[in-house]
C-alpha positions in Angstrom: 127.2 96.8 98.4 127.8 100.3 97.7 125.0 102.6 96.9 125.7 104.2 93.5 123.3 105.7 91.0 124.5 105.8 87.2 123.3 109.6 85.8 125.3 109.0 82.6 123.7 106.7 80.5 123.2 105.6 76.5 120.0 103.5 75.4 119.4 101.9 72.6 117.6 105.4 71.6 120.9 106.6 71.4 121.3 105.6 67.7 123.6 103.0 66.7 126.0 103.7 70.1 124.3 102.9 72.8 123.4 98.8 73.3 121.7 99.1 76.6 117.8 97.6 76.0 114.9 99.2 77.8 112.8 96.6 76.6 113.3 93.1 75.0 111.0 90.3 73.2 112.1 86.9 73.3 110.4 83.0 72.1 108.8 81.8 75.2 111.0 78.8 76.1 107.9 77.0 77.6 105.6 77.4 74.6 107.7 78.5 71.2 104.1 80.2 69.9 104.4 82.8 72.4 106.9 85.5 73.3 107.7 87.2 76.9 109.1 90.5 77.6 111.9 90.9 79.5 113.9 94.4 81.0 117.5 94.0 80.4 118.2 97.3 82.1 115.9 96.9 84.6 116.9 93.0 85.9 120.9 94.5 85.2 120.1 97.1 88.1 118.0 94.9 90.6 121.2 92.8 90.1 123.7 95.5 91.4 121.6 96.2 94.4 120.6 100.0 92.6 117.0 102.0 93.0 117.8 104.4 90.7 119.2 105.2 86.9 119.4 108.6 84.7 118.4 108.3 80.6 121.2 110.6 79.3 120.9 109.7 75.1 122.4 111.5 72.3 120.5 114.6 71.2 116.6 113.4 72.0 113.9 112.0 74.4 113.1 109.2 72.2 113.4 106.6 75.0 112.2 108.7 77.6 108.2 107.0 77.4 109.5 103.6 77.6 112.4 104.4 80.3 110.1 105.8 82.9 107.0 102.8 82.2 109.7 100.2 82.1 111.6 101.3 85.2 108.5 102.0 87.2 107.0 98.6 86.7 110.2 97.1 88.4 110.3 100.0 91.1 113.2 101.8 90.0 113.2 105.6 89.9 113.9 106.8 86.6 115.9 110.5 85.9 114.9 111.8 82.8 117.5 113.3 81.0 119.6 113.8 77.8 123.4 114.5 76.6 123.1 117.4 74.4 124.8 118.7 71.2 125.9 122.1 72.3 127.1 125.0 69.6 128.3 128.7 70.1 125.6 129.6 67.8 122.8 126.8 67.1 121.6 129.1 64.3 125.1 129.0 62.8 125.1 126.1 59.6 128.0 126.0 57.6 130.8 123.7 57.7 133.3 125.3 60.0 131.2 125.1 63.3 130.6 121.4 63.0 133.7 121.0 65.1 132.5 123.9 67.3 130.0 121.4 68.8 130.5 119.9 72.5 128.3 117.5 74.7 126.5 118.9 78.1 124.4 116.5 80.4 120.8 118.1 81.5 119.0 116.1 84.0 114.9 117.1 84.8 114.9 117.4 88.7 111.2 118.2 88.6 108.0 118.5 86.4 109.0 122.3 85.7 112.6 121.1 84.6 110.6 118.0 82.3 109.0 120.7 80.2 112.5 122.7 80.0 113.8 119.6 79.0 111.5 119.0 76.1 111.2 122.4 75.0 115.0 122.6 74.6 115.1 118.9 72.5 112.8 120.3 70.4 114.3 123.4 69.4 117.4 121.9 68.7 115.5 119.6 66.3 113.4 122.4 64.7 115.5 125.1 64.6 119.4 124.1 65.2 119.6 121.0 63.2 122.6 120.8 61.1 124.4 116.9 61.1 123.0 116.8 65.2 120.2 118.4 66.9 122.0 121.5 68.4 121.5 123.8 71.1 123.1 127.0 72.4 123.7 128.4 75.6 121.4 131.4 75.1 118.2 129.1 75.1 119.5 126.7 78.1 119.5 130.3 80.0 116.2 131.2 79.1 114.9 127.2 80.1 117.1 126.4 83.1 114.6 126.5 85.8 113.9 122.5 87.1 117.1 121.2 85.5 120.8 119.9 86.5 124.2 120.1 84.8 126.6 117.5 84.6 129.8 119.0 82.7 129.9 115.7 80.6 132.2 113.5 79.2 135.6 113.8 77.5 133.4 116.1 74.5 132.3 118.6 77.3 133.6 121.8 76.6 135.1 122.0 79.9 137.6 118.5 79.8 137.8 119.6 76.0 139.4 123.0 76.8 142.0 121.4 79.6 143.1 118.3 76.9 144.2 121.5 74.7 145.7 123.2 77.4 143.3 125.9 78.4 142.9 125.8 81.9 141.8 129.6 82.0 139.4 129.4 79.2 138.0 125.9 80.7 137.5 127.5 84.0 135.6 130.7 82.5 133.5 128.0 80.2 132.6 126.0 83.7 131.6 129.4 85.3 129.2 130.3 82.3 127.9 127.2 83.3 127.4 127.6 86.6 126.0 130.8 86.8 123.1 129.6 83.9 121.2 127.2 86.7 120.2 127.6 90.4 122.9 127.4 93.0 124.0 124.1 93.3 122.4 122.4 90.3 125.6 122.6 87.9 128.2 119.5 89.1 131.8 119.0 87.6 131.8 115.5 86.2 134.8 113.0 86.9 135.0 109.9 84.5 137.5 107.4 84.8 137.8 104.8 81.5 141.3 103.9 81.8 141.8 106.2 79.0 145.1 108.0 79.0 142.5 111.3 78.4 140.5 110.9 81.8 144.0 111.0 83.9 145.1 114.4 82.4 141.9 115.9 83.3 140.9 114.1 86.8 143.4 116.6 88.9 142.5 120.2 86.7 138.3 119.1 86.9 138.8 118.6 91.1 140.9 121.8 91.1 138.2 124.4 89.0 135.2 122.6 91.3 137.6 123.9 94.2 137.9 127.1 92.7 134.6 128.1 91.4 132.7 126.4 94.0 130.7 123.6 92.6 129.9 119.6 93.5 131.3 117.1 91.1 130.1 114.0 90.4 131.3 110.4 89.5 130.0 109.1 86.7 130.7 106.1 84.1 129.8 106.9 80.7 127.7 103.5 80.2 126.9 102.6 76.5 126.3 98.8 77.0 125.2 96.5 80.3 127.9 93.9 80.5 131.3 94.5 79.6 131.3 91.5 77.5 128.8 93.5 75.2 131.4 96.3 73.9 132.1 94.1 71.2 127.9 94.8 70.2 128.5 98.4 70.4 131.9 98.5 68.4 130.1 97.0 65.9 127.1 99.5 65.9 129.9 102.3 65.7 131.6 100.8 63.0 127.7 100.5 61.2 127.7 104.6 61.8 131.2 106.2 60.9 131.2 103.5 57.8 134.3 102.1 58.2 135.9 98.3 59.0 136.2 96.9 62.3 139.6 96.5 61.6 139.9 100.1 60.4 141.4 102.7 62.7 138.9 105.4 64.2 139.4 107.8 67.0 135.5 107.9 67.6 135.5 104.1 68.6 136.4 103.1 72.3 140.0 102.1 73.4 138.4 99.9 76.2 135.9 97.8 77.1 135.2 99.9 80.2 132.0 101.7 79.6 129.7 99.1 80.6 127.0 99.8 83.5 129.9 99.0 86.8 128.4 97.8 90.1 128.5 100.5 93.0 131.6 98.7 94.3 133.1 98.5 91.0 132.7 102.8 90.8 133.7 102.8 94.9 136.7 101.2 93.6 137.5 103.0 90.7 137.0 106.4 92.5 137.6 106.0 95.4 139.6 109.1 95.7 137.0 111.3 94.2 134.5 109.7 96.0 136.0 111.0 99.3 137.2 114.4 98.0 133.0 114.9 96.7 132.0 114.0 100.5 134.3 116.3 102.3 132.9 119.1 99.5 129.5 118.0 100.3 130.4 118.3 104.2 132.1 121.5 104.0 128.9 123.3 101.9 126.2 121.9 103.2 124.9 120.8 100.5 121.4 118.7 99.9 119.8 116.4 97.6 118.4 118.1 94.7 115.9 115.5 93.4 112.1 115.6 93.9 109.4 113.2 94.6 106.0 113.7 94.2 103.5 111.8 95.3 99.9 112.2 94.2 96.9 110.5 95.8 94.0 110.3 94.0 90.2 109.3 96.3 88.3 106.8 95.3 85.1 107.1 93.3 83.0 104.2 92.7 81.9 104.1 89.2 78.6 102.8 87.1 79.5 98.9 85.2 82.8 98.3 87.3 83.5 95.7 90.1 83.5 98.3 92.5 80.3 100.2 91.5 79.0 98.7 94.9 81.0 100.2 97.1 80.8 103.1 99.7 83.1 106.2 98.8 85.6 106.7 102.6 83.9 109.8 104.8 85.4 112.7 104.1 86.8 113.2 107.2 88.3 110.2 107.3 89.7 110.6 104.1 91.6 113.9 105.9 93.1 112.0 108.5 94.7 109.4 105.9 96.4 112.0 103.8 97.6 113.9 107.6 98.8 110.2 108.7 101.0 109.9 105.1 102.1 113.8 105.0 103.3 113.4 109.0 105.2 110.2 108.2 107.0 111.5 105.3 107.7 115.0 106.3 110.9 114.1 107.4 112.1 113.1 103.8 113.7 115.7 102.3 112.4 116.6 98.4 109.3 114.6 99.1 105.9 116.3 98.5 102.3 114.8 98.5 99.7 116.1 96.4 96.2 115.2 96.4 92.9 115.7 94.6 90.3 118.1 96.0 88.2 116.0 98.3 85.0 117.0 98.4 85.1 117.5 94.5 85.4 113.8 94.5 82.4 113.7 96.9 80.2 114.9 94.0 81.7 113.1 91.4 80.6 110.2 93.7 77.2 111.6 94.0 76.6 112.2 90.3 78.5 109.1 88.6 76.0 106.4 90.7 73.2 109.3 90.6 69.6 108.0 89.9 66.5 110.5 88.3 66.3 111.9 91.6 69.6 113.7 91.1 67.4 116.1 88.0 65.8 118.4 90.6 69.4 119.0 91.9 70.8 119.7 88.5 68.6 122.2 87.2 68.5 124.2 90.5 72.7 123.9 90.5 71.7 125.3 87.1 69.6 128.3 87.8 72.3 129.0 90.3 74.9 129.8 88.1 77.1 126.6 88.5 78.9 125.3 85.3 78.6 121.5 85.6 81.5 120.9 82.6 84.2 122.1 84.4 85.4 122.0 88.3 87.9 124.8 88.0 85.5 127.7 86.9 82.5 129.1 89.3 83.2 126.4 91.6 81.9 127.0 95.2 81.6 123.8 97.2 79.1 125.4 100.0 76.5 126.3 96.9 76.1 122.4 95.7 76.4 121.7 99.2 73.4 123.9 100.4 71.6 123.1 97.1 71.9 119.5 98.1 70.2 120.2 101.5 67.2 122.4 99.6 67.0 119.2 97.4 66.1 116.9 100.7 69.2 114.9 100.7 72.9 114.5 102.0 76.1 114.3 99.5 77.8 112.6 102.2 75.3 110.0 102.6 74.8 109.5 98.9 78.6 109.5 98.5 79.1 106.4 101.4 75.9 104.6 100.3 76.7 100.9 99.6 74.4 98.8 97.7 73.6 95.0 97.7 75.0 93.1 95.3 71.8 91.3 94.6 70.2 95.0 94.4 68.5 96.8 91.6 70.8 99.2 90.5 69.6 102.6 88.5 72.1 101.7 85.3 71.0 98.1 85.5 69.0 98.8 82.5 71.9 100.4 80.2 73.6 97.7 78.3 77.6 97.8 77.6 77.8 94.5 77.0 79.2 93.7 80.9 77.1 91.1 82.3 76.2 91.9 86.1 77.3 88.6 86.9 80.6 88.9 85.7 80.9 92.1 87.4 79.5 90.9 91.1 82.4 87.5 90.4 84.8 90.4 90.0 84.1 92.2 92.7 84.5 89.3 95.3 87.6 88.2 93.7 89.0 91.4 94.4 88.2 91.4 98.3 88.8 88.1 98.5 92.0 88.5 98.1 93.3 90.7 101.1 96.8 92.4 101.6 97.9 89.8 98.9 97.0 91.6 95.5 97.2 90.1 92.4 97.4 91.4 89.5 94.1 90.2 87.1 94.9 89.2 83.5 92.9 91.4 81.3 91.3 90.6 77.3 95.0 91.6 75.9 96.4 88.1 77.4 93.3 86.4 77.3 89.3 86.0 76.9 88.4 86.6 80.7 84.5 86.2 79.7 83.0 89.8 80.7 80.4 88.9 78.1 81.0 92.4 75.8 81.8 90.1 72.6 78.7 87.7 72.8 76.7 90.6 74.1 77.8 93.0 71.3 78.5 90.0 68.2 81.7 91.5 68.6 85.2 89.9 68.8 88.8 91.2 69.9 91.4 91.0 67.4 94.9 92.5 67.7 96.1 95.8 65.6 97.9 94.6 62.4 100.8 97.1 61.6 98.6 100.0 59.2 100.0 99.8 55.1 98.8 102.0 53.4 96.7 100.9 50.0 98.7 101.8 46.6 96.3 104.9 45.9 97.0 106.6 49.1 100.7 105.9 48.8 101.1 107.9 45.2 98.7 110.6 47.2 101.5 110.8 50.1 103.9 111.2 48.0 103.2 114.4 46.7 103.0 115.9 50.6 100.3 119.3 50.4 102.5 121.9 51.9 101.2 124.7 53.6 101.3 128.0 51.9 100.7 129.9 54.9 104.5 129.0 56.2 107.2 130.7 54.9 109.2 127.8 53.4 106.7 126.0 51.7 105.7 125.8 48.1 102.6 128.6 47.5 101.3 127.3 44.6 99.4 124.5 45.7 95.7 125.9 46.1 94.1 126.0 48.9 90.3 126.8 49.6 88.5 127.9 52.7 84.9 127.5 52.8 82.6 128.9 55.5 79.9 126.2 56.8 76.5 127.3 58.0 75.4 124.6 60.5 72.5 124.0 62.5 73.1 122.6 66.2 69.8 121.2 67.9 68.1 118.5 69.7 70.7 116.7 71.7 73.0 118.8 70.5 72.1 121.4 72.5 73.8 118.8 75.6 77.3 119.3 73.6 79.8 121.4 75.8 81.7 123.2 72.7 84.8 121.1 73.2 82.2 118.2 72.9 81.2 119.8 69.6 84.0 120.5 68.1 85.9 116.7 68.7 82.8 115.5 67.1 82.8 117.6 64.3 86.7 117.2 63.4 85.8 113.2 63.5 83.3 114.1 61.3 85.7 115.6 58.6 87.9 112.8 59.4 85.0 110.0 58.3 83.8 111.8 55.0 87.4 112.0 53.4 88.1 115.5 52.5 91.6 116.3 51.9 91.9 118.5 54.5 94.2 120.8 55.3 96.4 120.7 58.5 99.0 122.9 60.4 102.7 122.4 60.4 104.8 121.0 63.8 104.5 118.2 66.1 100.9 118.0 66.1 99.3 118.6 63.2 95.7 119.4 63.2 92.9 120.3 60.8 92.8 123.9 59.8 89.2 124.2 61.1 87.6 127.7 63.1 84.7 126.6 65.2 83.6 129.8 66.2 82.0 131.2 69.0 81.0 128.7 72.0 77.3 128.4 72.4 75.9 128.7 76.2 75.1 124.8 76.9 71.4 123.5 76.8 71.4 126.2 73.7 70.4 125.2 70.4 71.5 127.1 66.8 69.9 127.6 63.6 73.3 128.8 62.2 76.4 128.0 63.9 79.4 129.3 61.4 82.4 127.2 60.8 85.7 128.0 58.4 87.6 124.7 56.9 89.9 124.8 54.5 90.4 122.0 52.5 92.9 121.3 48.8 89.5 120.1 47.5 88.1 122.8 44.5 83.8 121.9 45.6 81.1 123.9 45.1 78.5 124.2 47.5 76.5 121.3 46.9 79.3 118.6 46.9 80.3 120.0 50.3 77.1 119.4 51.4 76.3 116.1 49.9 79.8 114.5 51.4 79.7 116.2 55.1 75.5 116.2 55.9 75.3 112.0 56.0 78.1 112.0 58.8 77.0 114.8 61.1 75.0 113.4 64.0 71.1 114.7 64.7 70.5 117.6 64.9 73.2 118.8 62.8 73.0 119.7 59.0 74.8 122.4 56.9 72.4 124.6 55.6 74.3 127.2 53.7 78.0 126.8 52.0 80.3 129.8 50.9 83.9 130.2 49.8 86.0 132.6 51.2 89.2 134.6 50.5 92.1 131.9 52.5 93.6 134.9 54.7 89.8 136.3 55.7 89.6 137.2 59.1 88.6 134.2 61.3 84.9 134.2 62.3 85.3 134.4 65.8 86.9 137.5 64.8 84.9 139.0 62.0 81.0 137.8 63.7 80.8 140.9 66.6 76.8 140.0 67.1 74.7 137.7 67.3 70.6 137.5 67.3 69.6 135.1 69.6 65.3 134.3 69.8 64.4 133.3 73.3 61.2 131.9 74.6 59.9 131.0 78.3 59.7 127.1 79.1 55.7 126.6 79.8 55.3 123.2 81.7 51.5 124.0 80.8 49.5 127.0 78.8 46.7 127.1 80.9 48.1 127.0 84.7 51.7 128.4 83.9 51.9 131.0 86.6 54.1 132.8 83.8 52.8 133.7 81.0 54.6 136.0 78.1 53.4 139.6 78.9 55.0 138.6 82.5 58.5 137.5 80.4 58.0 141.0 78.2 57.8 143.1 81.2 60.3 141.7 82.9 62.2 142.3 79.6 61.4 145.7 79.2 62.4 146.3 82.7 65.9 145.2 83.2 66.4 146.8 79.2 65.7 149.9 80.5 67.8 150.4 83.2 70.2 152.7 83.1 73.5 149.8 84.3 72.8 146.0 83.7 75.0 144.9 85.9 76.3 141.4 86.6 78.9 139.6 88.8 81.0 136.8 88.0 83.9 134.7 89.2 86.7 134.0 87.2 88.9 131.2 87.6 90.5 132.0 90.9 87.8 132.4 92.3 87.7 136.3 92.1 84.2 138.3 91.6 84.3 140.7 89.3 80.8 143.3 88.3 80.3 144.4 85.0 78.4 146.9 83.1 77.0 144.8 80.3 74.5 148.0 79.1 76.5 148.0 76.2 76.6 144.4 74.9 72.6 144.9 74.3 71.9 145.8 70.8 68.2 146.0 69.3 65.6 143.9 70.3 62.0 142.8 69.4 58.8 140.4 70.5 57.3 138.7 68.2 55.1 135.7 68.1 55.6 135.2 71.9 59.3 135.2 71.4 61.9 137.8 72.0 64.7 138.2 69.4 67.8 140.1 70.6 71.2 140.9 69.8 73.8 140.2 72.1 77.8 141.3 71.7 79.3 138.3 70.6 82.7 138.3 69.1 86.0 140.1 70.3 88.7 142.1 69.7 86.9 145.6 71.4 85.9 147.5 74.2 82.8 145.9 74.4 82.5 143.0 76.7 80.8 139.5 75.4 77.6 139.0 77.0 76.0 135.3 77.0 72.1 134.8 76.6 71.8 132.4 79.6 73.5 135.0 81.8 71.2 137.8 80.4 68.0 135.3 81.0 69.1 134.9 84.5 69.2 138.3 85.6 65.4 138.7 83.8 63.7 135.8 85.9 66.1 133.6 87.7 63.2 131.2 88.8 62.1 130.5 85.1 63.9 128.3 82.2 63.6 130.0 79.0 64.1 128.1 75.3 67.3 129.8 73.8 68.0 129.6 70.1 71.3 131.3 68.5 69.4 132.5 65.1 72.3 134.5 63.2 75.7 135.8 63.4 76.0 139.5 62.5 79.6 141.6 61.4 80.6 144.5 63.3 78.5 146.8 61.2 75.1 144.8 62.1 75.1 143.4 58.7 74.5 139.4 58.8 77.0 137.1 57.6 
């Protein structure tokens, strides 16, 4: 059996011309109440003894999702790709360029070339739309990086030029080609249908690969599986030009040959071009030019799973499995393994089975400057490490601990419904079953008893398709458009309100991503008619403002909506307050002019009222004149300087003398303005950050109190 891969290929996602199925429902012939699922493609490759296919549809990625799932539940490699619509000019729309449009083949050789891929499908949908999604060469230049070219079909522009006698101009347009992408990533592709075309241009496609110095490729341009099915896909065509399957078209096939050929059939059929690529191959040294990467992930055992039991691998054992895999695949070319930082998953270990024990370490990871909400920023692994060792304890031996499943565990008492038997069953299924691993059925199939739906009085019922009611149907019929875009109707009010909010009690636990995916659920509950942006994914038109320090509370966090609703203040209220959580309520509404400046913008300042935590009046070691001192002393310096790391890990001082506007004590608190906003010279200075340099050893109660405009005026 020859090895072949097909990198020319039409799914059903290539509209009404390609009849190869990704994915396919039929009656279950053992029980007629049920279906299965089958993988035409899929069993169609296994069949022919091939490991690997290319998606190449008509003008999008539609099929790209349920390609790659499909194909890698059978283990077959999938290519992402897609046959283009390619125009001199994409922004060009009348009717004499329609015939000025010719097909190009882009495969994604890596992630890099994925996003290329995507970014170019979607601005021939968005901006070079006219019949087809088009694109032009000037935008394949400036998103080439990751991708291969295959010259295409008969409706390349290269075959194209040499069917009209062109040779010249077909060779310049194949150099234009060649010179967009990396050296050897643009191939010369050689079909062979039995089509009178495909014999005129076979010798001239060999010769300008010859000449310009490129691969070519053999190909079969494969709209169906069997050959048997061409009558399916004459029929689709007929369905999409309008005309009469015994009407006369030039678009239809002549043959029945573009069906998905075995390698021997393609060995067969080229035989001669499958030698003259090899000897080209030989002669330039030339490699593969697809990538695999593989990316391990360590194991962290988890709270209410089967395996929330078991010891996480030693670290350094960990190290010599992933130098065992990377030394026995570093002799495969375009192979690369990544892998997750491991001691990072040490502490993830550490904190997802962590009991009250683990509070001590928190708050002095805390006072030490390290952001627990993201790994990325401040991270330094020899700080929680040490911290861990002031603390009493070992994140190693934490990490490996392995706990009795008979024993008391410190999440025993939180109730999700999972009932700790059904969990301990689980987990000795799962080892009981060795090197032979079988996949367990999960709720989708059937009940599998985890006890969630007695537990909860709940019960699992499957999605019915959404239909809208008859109100909400006349609503979206009348689309709101966007006033703000250019080619949108601007009479269609729109009002923007600014929300004073309060953010306290648990709140103050809210990272502000946390926050603000709350809030926008919020809106979503209490059925404003909000409005959203314009694209791919829309999202409500809402400003959150400035992030608040975490373990901060607000008495007036500002946020701008704009909504196609005409409310005054009190309705605004009266529909939003009963869906925010504790701890939230709107205090103060306002309307504002739609094209104000946004508030993280216009708010500069912000008055913040901060008080020292006492465990206890009367024996707290320190009291408030210690705090005001300790104030007044780092206030008064001439530099208040601090250091920080950024993101790579970088320190960076800065003179934050500036960021310090007035400040006060009263009633045993200090109230202080702090630079806030941007868009100047001045940097942004946090509370927290300010608190630590005052007293590092102490927590202090911070409360955000106001927001004030680059004047000092409140908002």
């Amino acid at each position: 059996m020859t090895d072949f891969v097909h990198l020319h290929l039409h799914t059903e996602y290539s509209l009404l011309d390609g009849a190869v199925r990704l994915l396919q429902v039929a009656p279950d012939p053992n029980d007629p109440k049920k279906t299965i699922k089958t993988h035409p493609l899929c069993e169609a490759l296994k069949a022919r003894g091939m490991d690997a296919v290319a998606i190449t549809d008509h003008g999008n990625m539609y099929g790209a999702h349920t390609f790659v799932s499909v194909l890698r539940a059978d283990g077959i490699k999938p290519i992402i790709g897609q046959e283009f619509y390619v125009a001199d000019d994409m922004y060009a729309k009348t009717a004499d360029v329609l015939k000025q449009r010719y097909h190009l083949i882009l495969l994604a050789k890596n992630m890099t070339g994925y996003k290329n891929l995507m970014k170019l499908s979607s601005l021939a949908f968005v901006d070079g739309f006219y019949m087809k999604p088009r694109i032009d060469l000037q935008h394949i230049r400036e998103h080439s990086e990751g991708l291969i070219c295959l010259s295409a079909c008969l409706a390349g522009k290269v075959p194209h030029l040499l069917l009209q006698g062109k040779y010249e101009e077909a060779k310049a347009a194949a150099i234009e080609m060649r010179d967009i992408f990396e050296p050897g990533d643009f191939y010369i592709e050689l079909q062979d249908h039995h089509l009178p075309e495909d014999k005129i241009v076979m010798n001239p496609l060999c010769q300008i690969a010859r000449e310009i110095g490129v691969k070519v490729v053999a190909t079969n341009d494969v709209h169906y599986i069997e050959k048997e099915d061409a009558d399916i896909q004459d029929t689709m065509m007929c369905i999409t030009l309008g005309c009469k399957k015994s009407e006369i078209n030039g678009a239809r096939f002549d043959t029945d040959e573009f069906y998905l050929k075995s390698g021997d059939e393609m060995a067969e059929l080229l035989n001669k071009i499958k030698y003259r690529a090899k000897l080209i191959k030989r002669e330039k040294d030339l490699k593969h030019g697809f990538e695999i990467t593989c990316t391990l992930s360590i194991f962290v055992p988890k709270p209410l799973t089967p395996f929330q039991w078991c010891p996480q691998m030693d670290l350094d054992e960990v190290t010599a499995h992933i130098n065992y895999l990377k030394e026995k695949t570093k002799h495969i070319k375009g192979v690369k393994i990544n892998y997750h930082e491991k001691f990072v998953s040490q502490i993830e270990a550490v904190l997802t089975r962590g009991d009250v024990n683990l509070c001590k370490y928190i708050e002095a990871l805390y006072k030490k400057g390290c952001y627990l909400d993201a790994w990325g920023e401040y991270f330094d692994k020899n700080v929680w490490k040490e911290t861990a060792e002031e603390c009493g304890f070992s994140l190693g031996e934490l990490a490996q601990k392995e706990y009795g499943l008979d024993e008391t565990l410190p999440w025993d008492f939180i109730n999700v419904g999972l009932s700790k038997e059904w969990l301990q069953n689980e987990h000795k299924e799962a080892f009981e079953q060795g090197c032979e691993f079988n996949l367990q059925p999960t709720c989708e199939h059937r009940c599998v008893n985890c006890g969630v739906c007695p537990s909860l009085k709940t019960r699992k019922v499957l999605a019915k398709p959404f239909k809208a009611s008859e109100e909400a149907e006349k609503i979206s019929a009348i689309v709101p458009q966007d006033p703000a875009r250019a080619h949108v109707d601007p009479n269609i009010p729109v009002y923007r309100y600014r929300l004073t909010i309060t953010k306290k009690g648990l709140l103050r636990y809210f990272s502000h991503l946390d926050w603000q995916n709350t809030f926008h659920k919020v809106l979503a509950r209490c059925g404003l008619n909000m409005v959203y942006t314009l694209g791919f994914n829309p999202t409500m038109k809402v400003s959150m403002g400035i992030a608040l320090p975490l373990f901060a509370q607000s008495e007036g966090e500002l946020v701008d909506i704009e909504i196609y609703d005409n409310l005054n203040e009190e309705e605004i209220k009266e529909i939003i307050n009963p869906n925010l959580p504790q701890g939230a309520e709107i205090t103060a509404v306002k309307r504002i002019e739609r094209y104000a400046k946004a508030v993280d913008i216009e708010a500069q300042w912000a008055e913040y009222r901060i008080t020292p935590y006492y465990k206890s009046n009367e024996n707290s070691l320190y009291n408030f004149e210690k705090f005001r001192y300790d104030v007044d002393k780092v206030l008064s310096s001439n530099e208040i300087l601090i250091t920080k790391k950024n993101k790579k890990g970088f320190e960076k001082t800065t003179d934050f003398k500036k960021s310090i506007g007035t400040y006060r004590f009263e009633d045993n608190n200090l109230f202080i303005c702090l630079k806030t906003g941007q868009g100047s010279d001045i940097p942004a200075l946090r509370a927290d950050d300010l608190m630590r340099l005052v007293n590092p050893d102490q927590i202090f109660d911070i409360t955000r109190v106001r927001f004030l405009n680059e004047s000092l005026n409140e908002m």
